[in-house]
N, C-alpha and C positions, 0 to 999 in steps of 0.2 A: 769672715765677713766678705760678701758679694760686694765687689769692686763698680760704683753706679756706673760706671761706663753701659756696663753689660744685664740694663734691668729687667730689658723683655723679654719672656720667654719665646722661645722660634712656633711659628704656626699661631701667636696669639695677635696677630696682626696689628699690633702696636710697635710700631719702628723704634729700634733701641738706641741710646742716646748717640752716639758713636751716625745714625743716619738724621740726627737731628742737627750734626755741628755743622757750622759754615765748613768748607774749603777751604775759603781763605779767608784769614783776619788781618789787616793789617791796622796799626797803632801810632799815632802821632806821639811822640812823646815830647813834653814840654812841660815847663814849670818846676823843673826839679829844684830849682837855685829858688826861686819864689818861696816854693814850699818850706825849704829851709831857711830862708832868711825870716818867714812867718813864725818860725819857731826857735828862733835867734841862734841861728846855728849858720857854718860859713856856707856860701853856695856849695863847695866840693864836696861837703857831706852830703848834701840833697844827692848830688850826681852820685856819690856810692851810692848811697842808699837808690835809686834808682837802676843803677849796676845789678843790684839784690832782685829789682824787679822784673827787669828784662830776662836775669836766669831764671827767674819763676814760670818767669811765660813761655820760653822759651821751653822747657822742660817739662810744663804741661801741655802745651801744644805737639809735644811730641809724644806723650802718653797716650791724649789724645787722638793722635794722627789726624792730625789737623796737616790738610795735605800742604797750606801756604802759610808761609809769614810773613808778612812787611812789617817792619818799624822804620817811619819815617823818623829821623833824630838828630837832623839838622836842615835850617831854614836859612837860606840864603839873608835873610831878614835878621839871623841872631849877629851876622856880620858888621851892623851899626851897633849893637850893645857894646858897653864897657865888660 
């Protein structure tokens, strides 16, 4: 099976996905402990599970070739939360 990165063929003048991706993506991450606490679980579970998500992106951003990555993941602001 044809991997979609790679779906255009060359000379059909449709730009194949790989010239359709940004550069750079960058990611706010927030709400991890939220999410978890929504689903009665402790905040440091959200934050793993979140750990889980950063390697995802991470990992496909580089199959990808996704030539940038930002994740912003922390807010001088989360400094007044308990």
């Amino acid at each position: 099976m044809q991997d979609d990165v790679d779906t255009a063929s060359p000379g059909s003048g449709v730009p194949d996905a790989r010239q359709r991706l940004p550069r750079h993506v960058a990611i706010i991450m927030d709400g991890n402990g939220r999410w978890a606490n929504q689903r009665n679980r402790a905040r440091t579970w959200g934050h793993r599970e979140g750990v889980k998500s950063v390697r995802a992106v991470v990992d496909e951003s580089v199959r990808r070739r996704v030539g940038t990555l930002t994740l912003f993941a922390f807010s001088s602001e989360n400094w007044r939360r308990p």
